[in-house]
N, C-alpha and C positions, 0 to 999 in steps of 0.2 A: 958129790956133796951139794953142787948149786940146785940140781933137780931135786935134792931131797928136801933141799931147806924151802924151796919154792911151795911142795907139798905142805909139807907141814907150817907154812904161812898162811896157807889159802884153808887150814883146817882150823886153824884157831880162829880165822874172820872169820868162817860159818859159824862153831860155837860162838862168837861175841856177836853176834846178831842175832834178835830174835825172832821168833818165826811167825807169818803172815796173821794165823790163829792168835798167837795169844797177842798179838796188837788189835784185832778186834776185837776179841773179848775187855782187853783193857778199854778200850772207847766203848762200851755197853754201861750207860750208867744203872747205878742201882734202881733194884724192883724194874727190868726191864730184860730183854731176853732178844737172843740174836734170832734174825728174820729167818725164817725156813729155808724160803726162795730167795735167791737175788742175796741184796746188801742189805746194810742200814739192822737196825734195832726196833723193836716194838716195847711198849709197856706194858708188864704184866696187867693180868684179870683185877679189877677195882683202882687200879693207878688210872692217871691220865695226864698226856704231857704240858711241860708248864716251861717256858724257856727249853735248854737244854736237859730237863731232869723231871723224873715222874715221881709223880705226888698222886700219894693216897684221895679217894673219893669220896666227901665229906657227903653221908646221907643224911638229908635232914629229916625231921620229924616224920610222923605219919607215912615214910617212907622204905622202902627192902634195895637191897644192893641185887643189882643183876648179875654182876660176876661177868659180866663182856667186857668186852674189849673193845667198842664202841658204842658210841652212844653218850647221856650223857652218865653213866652206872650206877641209875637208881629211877624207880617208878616208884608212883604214888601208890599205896594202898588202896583197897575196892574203899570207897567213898567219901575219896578225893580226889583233887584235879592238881594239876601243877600249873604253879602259878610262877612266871615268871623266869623259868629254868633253876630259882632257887630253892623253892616249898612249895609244900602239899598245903590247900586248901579244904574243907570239909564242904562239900556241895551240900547247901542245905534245899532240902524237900519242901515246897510248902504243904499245909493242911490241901488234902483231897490230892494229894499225889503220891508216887511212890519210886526207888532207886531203881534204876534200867538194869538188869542183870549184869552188863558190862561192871557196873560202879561206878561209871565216866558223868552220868547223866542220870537227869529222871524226866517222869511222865504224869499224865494225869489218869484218873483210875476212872472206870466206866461211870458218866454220869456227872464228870466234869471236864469243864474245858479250858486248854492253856491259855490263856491271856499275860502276856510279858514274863513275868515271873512266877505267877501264881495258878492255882488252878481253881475256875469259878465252876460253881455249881450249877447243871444246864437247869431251867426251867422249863420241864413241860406242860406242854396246854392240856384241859382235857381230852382225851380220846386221843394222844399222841403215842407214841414210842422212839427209844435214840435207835440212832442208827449207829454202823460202824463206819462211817466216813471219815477218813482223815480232815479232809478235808471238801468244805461246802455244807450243806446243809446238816446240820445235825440229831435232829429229830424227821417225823413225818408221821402225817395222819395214818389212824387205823382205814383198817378197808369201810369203805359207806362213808368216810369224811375226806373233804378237801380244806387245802389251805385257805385261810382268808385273814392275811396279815401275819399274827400271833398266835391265831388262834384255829381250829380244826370245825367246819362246820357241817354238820350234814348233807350226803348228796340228795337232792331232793328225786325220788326212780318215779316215774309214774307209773301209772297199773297197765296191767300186759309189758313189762319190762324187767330185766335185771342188771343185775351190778357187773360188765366188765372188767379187764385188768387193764386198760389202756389208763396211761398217768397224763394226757394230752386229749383236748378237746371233750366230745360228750361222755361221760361216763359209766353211761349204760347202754344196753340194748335192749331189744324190742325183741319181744319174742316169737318164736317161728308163726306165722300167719299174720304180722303187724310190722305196721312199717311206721317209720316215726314223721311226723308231721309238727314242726315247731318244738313244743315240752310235751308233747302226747303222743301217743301209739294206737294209733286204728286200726281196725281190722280191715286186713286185703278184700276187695272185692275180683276176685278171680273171674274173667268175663270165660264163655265157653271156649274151649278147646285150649285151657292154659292152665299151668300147672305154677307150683312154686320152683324158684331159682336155687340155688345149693346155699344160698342165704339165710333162706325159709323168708325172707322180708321183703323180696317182690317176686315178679312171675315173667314166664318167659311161656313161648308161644308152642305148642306142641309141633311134633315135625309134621310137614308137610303145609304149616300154618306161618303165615308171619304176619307181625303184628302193626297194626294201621290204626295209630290213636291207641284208644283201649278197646282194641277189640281184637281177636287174633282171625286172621279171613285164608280158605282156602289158597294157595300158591298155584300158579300157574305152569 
């Protein structure tokens, strides 16, 4: 009778106790949901925790609810910005600009340039074109002009000359058989036994010849 009654003591302390499960569940406050892994509780999708207890995610204007479960569960709409982690802002555009695809930001459209908040109008010189430079120079002369200040002035070629693509120093060359001499181009005087260089704008001595002064003399 003692073993029996000892049994059936230690069966009714199991039933009056209740079991590990439902005491976590009970400590899960509402709109929250027990952790996969491990312990503890998370707040459900658009709650977020505030003291002991999870509260809804107030989305303010011009804003959409993310539905995560971090963060802070709401982004701003394409063309606006958050301001302050509490509202959405409307980015405004100045005249001569336009909204960045993202919607975060804008730009200025071909033709003008950012300056602080606005976007000003380039002014080109005559005979100029923009360039696509982020950054630096924004415009640049056509081909036959150089800068000079603001403005695009013609290169001046002389005759027996053309226009190179070098952007530094002289801007033309002399054509095959002339070699430049100050702002002009004369014609080579080739002494006997010499030919033109792979230049075409001086000369070199033919073989068997080498050159002393201007004059190219048999080699010994």
């Amino acid at each position: 009778m003692m073993a029996r009654f000892i049994v059936l003591t230690g069966l009714a302390t199991a039933f009056a106790q209740p079991a590990a499960s439902d005491v976590a569940l009970a400590s899960v406050p509402e709109n929250a949901h027990q952790k996969s892994y491990g312990e503890g509780w998370d707040c459900d999708a658009s709650y977020r925790l505030a003291d002991d207890a999870c509260i809804a995610v107030v989305v303010p204007k011009n804003a959409y609810a993310t539905n995560r479960t971090f963060g802070s569960g709401w982004e701003c709409t394409h063309g606006f910005v958050e301001v302050g982690g509490e509202t959405c802002a409307e980015i405004v555009v100045p005249d001569g600009g336009f909204l960045d695809p993202s919607g975060r930001r804008w730009g200025c459209l071909r033709g003008f340039q950012k300056i602080d908040d606005s976007c000003q109008k380039i002014v080109l010189p005559d005979n100029a074109y923009l360039t696509e430079n982020v950054h630096g120079a924004v415009w640049q002369c056509a081909r036959g002009y150089q800068t000079n200040g603001t403005s695009c002035v013609e290169i001046a070629v002389p005759k027996n000359a053309f226009l190179n693509t070098s952007t530094y120093g002289r801007r033309w060359t002399c054509e095959r058989g002339y070699a430049a001499f100050g702002d002009l181009c004369s014609r080579l005087d080739l002494p006997e036994n010499a030919h033109l260089d792979r230049t075409g704008n001086s000369w070199v001595c033919n073989r068997n010849f080498q050159r002393k002064k201007d004059r190219c003399i048999l080699a010994y």
